[in-house]
C-alpha positions in Angstrom: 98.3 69.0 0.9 100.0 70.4 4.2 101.9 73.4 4.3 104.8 72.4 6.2 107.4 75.8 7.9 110.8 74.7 8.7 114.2 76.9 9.8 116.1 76.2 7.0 117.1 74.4 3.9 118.3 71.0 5.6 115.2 70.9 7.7 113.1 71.0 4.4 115.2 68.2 3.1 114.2 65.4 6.0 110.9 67.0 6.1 110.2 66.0 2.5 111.8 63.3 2.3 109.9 61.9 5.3 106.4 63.0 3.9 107.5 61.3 0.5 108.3 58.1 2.3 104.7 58.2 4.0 103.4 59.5 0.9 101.9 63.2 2.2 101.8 66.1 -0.5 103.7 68.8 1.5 104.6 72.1 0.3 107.5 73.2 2.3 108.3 76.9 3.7 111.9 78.3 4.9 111.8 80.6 8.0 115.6 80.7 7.6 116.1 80.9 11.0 114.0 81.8 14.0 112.1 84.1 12.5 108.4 83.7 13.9 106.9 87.0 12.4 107.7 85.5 8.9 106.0 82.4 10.1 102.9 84.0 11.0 103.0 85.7 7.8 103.1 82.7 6.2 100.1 81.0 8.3 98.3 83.9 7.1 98.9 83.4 3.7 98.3 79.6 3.5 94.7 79.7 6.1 92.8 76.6 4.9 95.3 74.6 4.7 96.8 71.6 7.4 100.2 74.1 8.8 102.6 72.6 10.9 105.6 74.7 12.0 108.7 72.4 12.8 110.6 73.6 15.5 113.8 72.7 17.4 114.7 73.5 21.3 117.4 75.9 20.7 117.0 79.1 22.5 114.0 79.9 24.9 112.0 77.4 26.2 109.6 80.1 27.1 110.1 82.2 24.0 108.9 78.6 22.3 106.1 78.2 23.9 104.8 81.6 23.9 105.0 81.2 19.5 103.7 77.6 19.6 100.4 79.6 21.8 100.1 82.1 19.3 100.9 79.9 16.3 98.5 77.2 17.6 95.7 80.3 17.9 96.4 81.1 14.2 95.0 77.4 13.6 98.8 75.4 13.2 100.5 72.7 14.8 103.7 73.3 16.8 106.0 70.5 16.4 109.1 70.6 18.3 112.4 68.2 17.6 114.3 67.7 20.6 117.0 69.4 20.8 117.3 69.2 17.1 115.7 68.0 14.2 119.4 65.8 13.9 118.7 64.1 17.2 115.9 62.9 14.9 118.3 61.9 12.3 120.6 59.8 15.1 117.3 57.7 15.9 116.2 56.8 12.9 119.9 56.0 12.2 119.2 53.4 15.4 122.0 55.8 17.5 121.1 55.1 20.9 119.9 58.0 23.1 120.2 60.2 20.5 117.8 62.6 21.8 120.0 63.3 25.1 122.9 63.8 22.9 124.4 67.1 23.7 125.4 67.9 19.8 123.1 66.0 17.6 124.8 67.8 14.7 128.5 66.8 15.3 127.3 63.7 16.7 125.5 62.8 13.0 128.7 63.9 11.5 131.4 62.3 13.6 129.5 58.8 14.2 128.2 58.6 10.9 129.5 60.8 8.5 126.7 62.6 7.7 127.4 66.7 6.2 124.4 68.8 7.2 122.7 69.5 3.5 119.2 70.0 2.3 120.3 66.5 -0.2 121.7 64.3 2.2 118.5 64.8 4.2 116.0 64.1 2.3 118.3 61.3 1.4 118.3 59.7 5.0 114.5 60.5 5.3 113.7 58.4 2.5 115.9 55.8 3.5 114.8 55.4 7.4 113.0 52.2 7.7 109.6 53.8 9.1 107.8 50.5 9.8 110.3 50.1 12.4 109.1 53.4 14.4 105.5 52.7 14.0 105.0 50.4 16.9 107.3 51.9 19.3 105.5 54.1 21.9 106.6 58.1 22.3 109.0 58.7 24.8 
């Protein structure tokens, strides 16, 4: 099982829907926003378990990468969604440069009609065709 800390309740929704679809035992974890003491709490608690914190761009670059230093000191891995974690969404919904997309979120919900919910995420997640992102390199 990995312990998997997200910002809120839609991020937990693509999260485990994405872990289902690859077939990972998650137990997911709401910071409910930016709230990187409560994350370190939670590290804490959870120590001896695989932790990945999922983390968009908004805000400080520098703030970011000060946390992802500590948090990666407390023994978990960063992982940062452009942007945000809908610019993910957009790709996996094969919308083209979705990651330079200025406002993934009403992007996602004028091109495709997607409402930002916990349900509809995990929705999407289970539905992305993951095969198709296996063999494509990282930009």
């Amino acid at each position: 099982m990995i312990v998997v800390i997200v910002e809120g309740p839609s991020d937990k929704g693509f999260i485990e829907g994405l872990c289902g679809r690859l077939g990972v035992k998650c137990h997911m974890l709401i910071m409910r926003g930016n709230r990187f003491d409560k994350a370190r709490r939670l590290l804490e608690i959870y120590e001896g378990h695989p932790r990945i914190l999922v983390k968009d761009l908004k805000g400080s670059p520098r703030a970011l990468d000060k946390i992802a230093g500590e948090l990666g000191e407390a023994g978990a891995k960063v992982v940062v969604a452009v942007k945000e974690l809908e610019a993910w969404i957009l790709a996996g919904l094969c919308y083209s440069n979705a990651e330079e997309t200025p406002d993934p979120s009403w992007e996602l919900r004028r091109a495709k009609g997607v409402l930002k919910s916990e349900h509809t995420y995990r929705e999407i997640a289970a539905s992305l065709d993951l095969e198709l992102y296996r063999c494509k390199p990282l930009s």
